[in-house]
Backbone bond lengths (Angstrom), bond angles and torsions (degrees), N, CA, C in turn:
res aa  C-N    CA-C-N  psi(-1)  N-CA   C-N-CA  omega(-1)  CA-C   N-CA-C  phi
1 X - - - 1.432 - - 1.513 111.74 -
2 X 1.432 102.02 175.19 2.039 85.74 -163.29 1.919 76.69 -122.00
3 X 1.343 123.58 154.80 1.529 147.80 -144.14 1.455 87.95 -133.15
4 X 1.766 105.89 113.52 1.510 107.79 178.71 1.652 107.01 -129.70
5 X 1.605 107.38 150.45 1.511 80.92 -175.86 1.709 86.55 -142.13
6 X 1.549 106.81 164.53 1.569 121.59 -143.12 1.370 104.58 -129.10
7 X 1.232 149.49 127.82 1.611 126.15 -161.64 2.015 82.40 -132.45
8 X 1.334 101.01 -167.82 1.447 117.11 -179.77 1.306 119.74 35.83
9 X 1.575 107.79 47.08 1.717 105.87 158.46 0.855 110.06 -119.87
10 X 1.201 134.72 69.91 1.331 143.91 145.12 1.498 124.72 -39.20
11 X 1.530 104.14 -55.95 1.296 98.06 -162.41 1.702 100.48 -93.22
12 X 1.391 117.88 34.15 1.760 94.85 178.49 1.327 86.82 -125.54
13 X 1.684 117.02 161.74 1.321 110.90 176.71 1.793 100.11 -122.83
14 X 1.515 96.16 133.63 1.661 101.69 -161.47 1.640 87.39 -140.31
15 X 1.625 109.62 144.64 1.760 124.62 174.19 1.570 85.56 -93.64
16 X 1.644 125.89 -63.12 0.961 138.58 178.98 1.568 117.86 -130.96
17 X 1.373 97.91 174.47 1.971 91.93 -176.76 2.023 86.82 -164.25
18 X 1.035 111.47 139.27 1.536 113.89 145.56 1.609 109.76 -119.84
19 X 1.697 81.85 155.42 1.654 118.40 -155.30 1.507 82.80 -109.33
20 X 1.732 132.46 133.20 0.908 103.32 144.54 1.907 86.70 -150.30
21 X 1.377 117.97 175.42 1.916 122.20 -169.59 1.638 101.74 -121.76
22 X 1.573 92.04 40.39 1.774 119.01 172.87 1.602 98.52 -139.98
23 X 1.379 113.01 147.03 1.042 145.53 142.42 1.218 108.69 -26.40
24 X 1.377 89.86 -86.96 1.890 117.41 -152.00 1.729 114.65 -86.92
25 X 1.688 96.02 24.13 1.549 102.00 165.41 1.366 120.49 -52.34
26 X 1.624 111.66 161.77 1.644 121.52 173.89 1.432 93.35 -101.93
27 X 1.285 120.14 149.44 1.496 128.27 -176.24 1.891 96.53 -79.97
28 X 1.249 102.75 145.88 1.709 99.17 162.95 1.792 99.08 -83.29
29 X 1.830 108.83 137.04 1.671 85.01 148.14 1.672 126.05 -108.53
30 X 1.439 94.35 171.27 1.452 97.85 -179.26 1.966 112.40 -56.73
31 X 1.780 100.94 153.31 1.077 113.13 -177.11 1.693 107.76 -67.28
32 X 1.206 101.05 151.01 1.439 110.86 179.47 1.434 113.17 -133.25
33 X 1.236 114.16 93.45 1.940 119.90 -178.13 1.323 103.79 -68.62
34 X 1.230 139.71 -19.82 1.778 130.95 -179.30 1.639 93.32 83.47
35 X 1.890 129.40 14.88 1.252 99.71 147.59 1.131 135.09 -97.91
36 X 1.602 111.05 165.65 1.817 126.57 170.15 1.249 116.52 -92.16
37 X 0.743 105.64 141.56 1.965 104.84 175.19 1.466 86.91 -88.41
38 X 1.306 87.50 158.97 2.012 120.57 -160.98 1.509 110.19 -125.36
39 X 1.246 107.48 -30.06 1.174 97.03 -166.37 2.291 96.82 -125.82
40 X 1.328 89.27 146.19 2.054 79.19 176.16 2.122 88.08 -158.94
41 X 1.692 79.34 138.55 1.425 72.87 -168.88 2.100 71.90 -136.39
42 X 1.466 107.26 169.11 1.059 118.53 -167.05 1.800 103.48 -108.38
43 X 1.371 112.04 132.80 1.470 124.38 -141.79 1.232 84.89 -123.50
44 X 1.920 109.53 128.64 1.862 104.25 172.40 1.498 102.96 -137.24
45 X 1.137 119.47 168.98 1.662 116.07 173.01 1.596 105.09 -75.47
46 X 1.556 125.68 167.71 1.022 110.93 171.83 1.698 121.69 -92.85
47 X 1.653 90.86 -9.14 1.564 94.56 -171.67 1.946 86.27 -126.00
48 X 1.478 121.52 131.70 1.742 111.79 158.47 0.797 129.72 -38.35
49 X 1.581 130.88 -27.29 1.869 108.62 -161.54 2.222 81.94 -104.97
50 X 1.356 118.38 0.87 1.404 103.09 161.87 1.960 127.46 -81.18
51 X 1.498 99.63 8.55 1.290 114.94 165.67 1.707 130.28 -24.51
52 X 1.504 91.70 -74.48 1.461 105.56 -179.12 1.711 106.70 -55.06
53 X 1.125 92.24 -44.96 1.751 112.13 -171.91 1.981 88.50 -39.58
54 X 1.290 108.75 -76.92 1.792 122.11 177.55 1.325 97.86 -14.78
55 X 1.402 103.06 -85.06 1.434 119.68 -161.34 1.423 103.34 -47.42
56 X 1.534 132.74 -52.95 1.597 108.91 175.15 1.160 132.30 -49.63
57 X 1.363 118.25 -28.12 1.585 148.52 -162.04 1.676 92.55 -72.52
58 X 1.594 98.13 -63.75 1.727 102.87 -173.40 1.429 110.33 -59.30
59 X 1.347 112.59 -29.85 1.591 103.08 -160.82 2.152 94.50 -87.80
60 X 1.025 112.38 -32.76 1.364 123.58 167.98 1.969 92.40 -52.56
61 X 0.885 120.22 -89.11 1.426 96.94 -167.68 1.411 144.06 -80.81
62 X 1.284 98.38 11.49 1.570 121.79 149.74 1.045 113.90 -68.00
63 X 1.692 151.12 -49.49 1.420 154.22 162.42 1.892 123.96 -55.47
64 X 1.903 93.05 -34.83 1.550 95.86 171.32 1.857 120.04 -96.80
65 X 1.306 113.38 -3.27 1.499 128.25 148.40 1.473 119.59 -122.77
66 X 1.194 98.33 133.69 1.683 105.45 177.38 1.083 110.76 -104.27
67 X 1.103 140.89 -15.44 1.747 125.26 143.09 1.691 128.72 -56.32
68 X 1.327 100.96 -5.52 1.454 105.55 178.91 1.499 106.10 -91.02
69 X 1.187 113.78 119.40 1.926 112.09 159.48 1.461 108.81 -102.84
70 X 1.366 93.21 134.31 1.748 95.07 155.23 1.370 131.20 -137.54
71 X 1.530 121.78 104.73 0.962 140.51 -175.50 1.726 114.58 -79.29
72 X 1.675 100.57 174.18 1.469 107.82 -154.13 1.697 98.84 -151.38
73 X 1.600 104.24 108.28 1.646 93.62 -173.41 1.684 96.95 -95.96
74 X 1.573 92.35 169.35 1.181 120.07 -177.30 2.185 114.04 -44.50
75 X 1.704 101.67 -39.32 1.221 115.00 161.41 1.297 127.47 -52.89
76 X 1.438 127.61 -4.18 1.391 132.57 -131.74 1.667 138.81 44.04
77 X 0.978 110.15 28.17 1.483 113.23 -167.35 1.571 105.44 -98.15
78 X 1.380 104.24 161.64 1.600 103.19 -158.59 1.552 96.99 -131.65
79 X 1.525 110.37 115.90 1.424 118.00 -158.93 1.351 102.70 -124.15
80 X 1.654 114.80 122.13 1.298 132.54 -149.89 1.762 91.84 -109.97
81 X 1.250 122.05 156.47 1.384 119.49 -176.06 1.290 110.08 -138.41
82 X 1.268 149.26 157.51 1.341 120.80 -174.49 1.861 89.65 -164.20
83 X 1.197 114.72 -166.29 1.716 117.41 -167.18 1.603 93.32 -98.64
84 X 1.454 102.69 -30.13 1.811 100.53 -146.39 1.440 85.25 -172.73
85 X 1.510 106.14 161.54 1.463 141.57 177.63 1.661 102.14 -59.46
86 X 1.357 134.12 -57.72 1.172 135.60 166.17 1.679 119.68 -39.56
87 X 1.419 95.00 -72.98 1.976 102.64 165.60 1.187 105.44 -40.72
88 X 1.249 138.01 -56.81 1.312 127.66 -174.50 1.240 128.47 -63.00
89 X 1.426 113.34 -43.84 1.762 105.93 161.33 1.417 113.12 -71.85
90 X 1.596 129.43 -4.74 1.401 109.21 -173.34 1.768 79.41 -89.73
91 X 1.071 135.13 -36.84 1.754 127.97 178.38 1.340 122.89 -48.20
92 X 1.755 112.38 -41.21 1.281 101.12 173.81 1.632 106.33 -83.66
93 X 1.196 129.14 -31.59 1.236 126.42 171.67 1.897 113.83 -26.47
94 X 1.347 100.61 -62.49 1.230 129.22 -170.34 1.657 102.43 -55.73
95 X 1.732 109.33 -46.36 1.559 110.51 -172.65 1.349 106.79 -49.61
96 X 1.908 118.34 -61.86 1.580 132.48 167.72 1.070 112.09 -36.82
């Protein structure tokens, strides 16, 4: 297979995407390992008006890990999911 690589998408938010210089392509789908996240601890800004700031952060590493979920309750609370205690500090690491 020939190895292509795509720069300046920043601004779209994609888990997966196929590329193809056909029409009538089949989409690839994303990989699926059969894991659960184990661990979910509830994620806040430290100051309010750094809110929005969170939410880009979360949705940014929800798209660049796919074992990461991040959910959103009805309360507003922002619920981070991760494999393990390790993943999870390398996630918030990653948010900072």
């Amino acid at each position: 297979g020939h190895i292509c690589a795509i720069y300046n998408l920043e601004g779209l938010q994609l888990k997966n995407v196929t590329i193809c210089d056909t029409m009538n392509c089949m989409p690839l789908r994303g990989f699926d390992f059969g894991l659960q996240p184990l661990v979910k601890v509830n994620v806040e800004p430290v100051l309010a008006s750094d809110t929005e700031i969170l939410e880009r952060g979360l949705l940014k590493l929800s798209l660049a890990d796919a074992s990461v979920e991040v959910t959103a309750t009805s309360k507003g609370e922002r619920i981070l999911a991760c494999l393990g205690e390790v993943h999870l500090e390398r996630s918030i690491l990653d948010l900072e």
